[in-house]
N, CA, C and O atoms as CSV, one atom per row, in Angstrom:
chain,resi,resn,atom,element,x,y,z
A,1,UNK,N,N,0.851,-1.182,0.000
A,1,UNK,CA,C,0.000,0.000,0.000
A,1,UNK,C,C,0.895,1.243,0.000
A,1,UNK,O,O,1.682,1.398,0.934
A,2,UNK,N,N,0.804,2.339,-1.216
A,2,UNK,CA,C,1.569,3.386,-1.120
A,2,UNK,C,C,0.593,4.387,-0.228
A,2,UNK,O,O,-0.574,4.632,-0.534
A,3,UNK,N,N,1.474,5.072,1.257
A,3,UNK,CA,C,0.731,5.760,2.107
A,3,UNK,C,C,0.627,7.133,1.018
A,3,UNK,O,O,-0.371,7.764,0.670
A,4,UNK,N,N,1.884,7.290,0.691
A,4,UNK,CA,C,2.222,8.288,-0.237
A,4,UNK,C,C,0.762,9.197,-0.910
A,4,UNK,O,O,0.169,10.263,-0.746
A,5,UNK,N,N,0.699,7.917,-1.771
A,5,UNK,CA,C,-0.645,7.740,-2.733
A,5,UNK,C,C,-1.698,8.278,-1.968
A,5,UNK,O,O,-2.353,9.274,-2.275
A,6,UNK,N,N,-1.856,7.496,-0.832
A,6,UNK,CA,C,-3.169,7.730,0.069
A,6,UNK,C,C,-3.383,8.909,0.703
A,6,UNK,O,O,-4.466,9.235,1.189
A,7,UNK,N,N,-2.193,9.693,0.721
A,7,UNK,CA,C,-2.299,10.977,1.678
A,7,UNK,C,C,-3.041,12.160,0.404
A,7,UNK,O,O,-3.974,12.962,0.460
A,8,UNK,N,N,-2.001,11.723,-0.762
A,8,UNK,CA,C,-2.391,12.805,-2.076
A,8,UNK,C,C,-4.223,12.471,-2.379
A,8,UNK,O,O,-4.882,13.375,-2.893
A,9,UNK,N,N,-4.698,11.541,-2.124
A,9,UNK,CA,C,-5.841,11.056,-2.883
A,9,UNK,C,C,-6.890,11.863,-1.357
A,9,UNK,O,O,-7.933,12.499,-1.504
A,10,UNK,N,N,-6.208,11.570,-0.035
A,10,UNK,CA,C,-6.973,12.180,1.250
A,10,UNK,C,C,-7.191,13.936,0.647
A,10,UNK,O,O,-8.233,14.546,0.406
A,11,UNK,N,N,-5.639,14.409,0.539
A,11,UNK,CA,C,-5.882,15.878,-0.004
A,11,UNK,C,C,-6.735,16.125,-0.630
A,11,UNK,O,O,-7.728,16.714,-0.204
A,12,UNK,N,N,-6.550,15.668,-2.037
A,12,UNK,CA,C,-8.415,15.579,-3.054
A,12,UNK,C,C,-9.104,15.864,-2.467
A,12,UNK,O,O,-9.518,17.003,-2.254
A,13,UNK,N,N,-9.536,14.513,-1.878
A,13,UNK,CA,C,-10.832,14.378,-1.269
A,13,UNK,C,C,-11.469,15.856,-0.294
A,13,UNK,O,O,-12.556,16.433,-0.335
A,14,UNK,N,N,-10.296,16.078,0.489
A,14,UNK,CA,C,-10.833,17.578,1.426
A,14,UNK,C,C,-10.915,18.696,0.401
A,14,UNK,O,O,-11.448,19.766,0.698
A,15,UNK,N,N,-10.380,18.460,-0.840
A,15,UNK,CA,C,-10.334,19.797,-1.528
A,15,UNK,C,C,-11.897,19.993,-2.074
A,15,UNK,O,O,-12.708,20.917,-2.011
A,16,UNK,N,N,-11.903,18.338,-2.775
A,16,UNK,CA,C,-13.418,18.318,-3.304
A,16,UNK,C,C,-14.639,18.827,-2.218
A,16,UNK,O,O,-15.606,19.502,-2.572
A,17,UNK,N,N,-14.476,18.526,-1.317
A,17,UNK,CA,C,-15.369,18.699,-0.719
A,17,UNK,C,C,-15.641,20.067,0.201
A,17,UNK,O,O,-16.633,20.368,0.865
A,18,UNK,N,N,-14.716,20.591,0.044
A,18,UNK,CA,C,-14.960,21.966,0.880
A,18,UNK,C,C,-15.330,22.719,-0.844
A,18,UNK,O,O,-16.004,23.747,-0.770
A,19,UNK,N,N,-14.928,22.259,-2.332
A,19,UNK,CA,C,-15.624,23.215,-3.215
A,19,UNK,C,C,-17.041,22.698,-3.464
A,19,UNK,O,O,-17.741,23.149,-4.370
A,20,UNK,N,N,-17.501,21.581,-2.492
A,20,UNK,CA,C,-18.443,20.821,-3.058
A,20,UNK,C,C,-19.559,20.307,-1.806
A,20,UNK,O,O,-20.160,19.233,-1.839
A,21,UNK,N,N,-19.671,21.311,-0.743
A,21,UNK,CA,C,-19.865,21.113,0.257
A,21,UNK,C,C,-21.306,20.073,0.502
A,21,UNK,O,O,-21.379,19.567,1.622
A,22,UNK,N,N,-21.930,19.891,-0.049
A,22,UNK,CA,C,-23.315,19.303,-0.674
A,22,UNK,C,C,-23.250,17.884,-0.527
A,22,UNK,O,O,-24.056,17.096,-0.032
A,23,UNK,N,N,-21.797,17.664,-1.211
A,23,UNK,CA,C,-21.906,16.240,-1.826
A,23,UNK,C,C,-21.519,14.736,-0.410
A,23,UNK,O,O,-21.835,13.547,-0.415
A,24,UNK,N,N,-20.738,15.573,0.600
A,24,UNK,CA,C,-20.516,14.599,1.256
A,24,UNK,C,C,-21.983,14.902,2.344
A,24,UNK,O,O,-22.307,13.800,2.788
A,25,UNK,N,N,-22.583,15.598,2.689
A,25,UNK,CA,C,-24.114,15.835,3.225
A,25,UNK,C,C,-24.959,14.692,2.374
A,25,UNK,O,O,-25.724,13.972,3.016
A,26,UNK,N,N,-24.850,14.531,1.111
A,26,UNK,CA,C,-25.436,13.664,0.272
A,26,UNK,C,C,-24.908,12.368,0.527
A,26,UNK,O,O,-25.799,11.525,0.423
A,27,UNK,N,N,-24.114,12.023,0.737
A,27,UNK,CA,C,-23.421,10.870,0.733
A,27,UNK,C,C,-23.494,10.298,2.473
A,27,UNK,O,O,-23.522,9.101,2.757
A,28,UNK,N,N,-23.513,11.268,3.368
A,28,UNK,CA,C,-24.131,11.107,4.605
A,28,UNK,C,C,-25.373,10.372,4.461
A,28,UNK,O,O,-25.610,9.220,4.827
A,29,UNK,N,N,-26.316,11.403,3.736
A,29,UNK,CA,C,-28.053,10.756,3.865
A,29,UNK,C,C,-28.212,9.541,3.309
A,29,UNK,O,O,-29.085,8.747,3.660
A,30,UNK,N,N,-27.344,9.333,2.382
A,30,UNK,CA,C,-27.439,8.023,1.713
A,30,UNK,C,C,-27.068,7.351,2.833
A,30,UNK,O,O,-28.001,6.695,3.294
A,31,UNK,N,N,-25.901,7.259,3.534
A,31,UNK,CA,C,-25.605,6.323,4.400
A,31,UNK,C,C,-26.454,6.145,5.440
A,31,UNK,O,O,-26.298,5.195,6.206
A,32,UNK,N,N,-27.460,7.041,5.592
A,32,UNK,CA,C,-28.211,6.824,7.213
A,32,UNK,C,C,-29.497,6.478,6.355
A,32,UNK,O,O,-30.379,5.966,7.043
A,33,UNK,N,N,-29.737,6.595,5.342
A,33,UNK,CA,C,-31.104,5.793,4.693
A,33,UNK,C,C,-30.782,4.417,4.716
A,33,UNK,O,O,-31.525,3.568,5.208
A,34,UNK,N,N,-29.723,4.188,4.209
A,34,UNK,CA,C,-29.080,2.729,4.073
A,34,UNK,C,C,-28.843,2.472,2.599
A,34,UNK,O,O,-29.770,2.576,1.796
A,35,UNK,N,N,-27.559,2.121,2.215
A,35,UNK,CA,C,-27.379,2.148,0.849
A,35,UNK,C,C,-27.375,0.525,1.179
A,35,UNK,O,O,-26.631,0.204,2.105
A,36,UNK,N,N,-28.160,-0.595,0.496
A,36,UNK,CA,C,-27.921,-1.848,0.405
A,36,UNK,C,C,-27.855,-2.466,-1.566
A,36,UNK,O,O,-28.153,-1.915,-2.626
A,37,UNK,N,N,-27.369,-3.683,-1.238
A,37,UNK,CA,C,-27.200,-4.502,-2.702
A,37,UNK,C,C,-28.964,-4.240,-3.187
A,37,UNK,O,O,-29.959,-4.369,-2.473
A,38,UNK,N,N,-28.876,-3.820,-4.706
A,38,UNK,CA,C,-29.722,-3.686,-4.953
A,38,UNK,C,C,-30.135,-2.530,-5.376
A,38,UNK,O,O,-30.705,-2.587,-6.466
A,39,UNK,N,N,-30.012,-0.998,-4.675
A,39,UNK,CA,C,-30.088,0.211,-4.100
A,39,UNK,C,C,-30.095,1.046,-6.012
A,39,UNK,O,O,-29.204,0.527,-6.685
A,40,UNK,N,N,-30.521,1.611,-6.424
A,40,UNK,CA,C,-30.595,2.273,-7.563
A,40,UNK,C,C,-29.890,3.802,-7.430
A,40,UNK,O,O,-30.235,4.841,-6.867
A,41,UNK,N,N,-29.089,3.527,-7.985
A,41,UNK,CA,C,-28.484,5.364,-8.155
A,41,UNK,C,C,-28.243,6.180,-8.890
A,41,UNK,O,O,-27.088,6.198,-9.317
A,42,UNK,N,N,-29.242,7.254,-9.389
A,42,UNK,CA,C,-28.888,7.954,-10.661
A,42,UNK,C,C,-27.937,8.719,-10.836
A,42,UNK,O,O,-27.334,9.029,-9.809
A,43,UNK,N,N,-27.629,9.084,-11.650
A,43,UNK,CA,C,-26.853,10.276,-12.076
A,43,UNK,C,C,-26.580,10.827,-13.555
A,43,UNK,O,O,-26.306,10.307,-14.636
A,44,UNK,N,N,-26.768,12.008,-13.130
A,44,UNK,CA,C,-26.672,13.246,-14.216
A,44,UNK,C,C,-25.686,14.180,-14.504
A,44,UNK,O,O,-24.960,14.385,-13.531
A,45,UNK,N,N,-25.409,14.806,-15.474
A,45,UNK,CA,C,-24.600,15.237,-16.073
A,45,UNK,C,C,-24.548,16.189,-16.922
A,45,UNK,O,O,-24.179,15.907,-18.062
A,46,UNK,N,N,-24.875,17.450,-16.618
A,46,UNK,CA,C,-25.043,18.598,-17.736
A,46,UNK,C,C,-23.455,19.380,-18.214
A,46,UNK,O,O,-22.491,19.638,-17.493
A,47,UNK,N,N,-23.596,19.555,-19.314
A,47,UNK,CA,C,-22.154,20.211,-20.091
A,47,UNK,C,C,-22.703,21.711,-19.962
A,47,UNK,O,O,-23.878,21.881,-19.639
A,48,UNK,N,N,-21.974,22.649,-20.178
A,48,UNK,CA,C,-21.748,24.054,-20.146
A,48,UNK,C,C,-22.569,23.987,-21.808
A,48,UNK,O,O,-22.148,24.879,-22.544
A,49,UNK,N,N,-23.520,23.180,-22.382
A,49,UNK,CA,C,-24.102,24.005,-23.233
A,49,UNK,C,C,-25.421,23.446,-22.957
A,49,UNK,O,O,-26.288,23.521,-23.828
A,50,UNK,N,N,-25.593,23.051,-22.156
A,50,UNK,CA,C,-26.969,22.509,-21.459
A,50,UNK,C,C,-27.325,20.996,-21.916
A,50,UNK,O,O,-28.329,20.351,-21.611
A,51,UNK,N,N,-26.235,20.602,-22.729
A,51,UNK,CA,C,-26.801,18.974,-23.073
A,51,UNK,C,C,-26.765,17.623,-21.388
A,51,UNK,O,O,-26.038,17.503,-20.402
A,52,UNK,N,N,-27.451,17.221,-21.691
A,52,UNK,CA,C,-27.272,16.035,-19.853
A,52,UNK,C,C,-27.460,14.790,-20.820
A,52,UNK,O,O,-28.033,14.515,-21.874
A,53,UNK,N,N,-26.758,14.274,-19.987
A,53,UNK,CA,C,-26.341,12.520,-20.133
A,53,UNK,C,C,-27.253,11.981,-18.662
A,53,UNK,O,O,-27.531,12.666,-17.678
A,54,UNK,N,N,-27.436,11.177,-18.806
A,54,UNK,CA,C,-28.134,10.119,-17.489
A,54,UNK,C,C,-27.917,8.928,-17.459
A,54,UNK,O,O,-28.071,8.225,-18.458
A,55,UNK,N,N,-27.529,8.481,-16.344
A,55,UNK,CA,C,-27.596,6.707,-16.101
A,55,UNK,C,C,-27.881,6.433,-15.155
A,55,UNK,O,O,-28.760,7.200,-14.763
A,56,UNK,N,N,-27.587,5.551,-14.301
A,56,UNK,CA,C,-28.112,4.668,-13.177
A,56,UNK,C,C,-26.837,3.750,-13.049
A,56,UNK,O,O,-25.881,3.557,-13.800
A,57,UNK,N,N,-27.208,3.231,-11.738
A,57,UNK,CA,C,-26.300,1.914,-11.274
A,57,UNK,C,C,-27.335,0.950,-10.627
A,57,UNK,O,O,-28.450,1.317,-10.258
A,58,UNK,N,N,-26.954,-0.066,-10.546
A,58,UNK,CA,C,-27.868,-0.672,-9.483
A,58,UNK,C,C,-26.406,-1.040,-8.528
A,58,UNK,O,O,-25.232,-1.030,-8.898
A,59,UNK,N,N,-26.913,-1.314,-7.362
A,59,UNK,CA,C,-25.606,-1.300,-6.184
A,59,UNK,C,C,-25.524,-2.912,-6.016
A,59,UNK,O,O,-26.447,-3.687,-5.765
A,60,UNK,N,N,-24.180,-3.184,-6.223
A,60,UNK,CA,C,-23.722,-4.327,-5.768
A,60,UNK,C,C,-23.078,-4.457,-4.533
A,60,UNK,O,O,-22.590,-3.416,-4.092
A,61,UNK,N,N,-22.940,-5.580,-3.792
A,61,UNK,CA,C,-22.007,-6.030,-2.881
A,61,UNK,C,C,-20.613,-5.361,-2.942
A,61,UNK,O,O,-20.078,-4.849,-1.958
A,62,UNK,N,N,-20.069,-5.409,-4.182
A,62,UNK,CA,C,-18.654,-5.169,-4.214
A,62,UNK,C,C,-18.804,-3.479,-4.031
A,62,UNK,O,O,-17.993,-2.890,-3.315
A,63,UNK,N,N,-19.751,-2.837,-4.634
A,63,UNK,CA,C,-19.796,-1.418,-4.463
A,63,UNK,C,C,-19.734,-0.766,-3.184
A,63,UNK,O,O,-19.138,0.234,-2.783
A,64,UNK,N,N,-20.631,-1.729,-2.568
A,64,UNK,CA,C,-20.508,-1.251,-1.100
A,64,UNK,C,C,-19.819,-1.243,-0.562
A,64,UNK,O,O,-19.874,-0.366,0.300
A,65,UNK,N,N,-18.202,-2.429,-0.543
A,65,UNK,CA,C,-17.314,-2.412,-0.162
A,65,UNK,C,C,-16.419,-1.728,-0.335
A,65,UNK,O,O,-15.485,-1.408,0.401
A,66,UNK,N,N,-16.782,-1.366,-1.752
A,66,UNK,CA,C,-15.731,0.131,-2.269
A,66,UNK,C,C,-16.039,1.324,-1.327
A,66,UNK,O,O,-15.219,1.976,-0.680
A,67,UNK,N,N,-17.467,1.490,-1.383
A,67,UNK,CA,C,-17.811,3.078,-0.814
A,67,UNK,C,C,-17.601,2.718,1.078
A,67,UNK,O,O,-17.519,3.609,1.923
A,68,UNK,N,N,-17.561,1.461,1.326
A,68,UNK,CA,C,-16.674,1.635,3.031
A,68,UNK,C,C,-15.652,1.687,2.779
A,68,UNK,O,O,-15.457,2.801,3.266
A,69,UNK,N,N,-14.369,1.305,2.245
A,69,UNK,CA,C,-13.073,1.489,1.763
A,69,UNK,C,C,-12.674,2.969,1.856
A,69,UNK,O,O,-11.791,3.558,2.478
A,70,UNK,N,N,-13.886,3.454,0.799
A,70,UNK,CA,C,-13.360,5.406,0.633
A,70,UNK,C,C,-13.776,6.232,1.666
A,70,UNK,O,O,-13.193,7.306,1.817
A,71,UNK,N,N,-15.089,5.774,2.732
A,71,UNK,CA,C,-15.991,6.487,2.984
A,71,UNK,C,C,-14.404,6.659,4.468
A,71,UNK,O,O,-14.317,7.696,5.125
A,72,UNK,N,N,-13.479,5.565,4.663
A,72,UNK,CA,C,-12.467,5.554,6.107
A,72,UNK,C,C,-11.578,6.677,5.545
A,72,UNK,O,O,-10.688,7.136,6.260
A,73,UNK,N,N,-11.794,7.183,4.188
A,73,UNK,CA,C,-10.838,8.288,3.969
A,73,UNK,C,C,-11.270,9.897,4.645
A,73,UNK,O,O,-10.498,10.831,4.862
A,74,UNK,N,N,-12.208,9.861,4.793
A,74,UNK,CA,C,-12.794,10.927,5.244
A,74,UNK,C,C,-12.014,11.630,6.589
A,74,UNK,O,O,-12.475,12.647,7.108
């Protein structure tokens, strides 16, 4: 495990989120609703000329293990 890596990727993370103050509040509520296998998650995407893209996920097992993995970066 490069700590190295992990400290630069921690930085990110505080940078994103103090320009993005919303998103970890969002990512809170998700967690106290309960994100389980199964769980549907959209997302959107508008460009600076107003076009949006959309998709979805459905949540797997392994996802969840990802988002506890990142969520200890906090």
């Amino acid at each position: 495990m490069n700590i190295s890596a992990i400290w630069k990727l921690k930085g990110a993370w505080e940078k994103f989120t103090t320009n993005h103050p919303k998103f970890p509040l969002f990512l809170d509520a998700m967690q106290r609703k309960g994100i389980a296998e199964g769980t549907v998650i959209a997302i959107s995407f508008t460009d600076t000329e107003g076009k949006t893209i959309e998709t979805n996920i459905k949540v797997t097992a392994s996802d969840i293990e990802l988002y506890e993995s990142l969520k200890d970066l906090r």
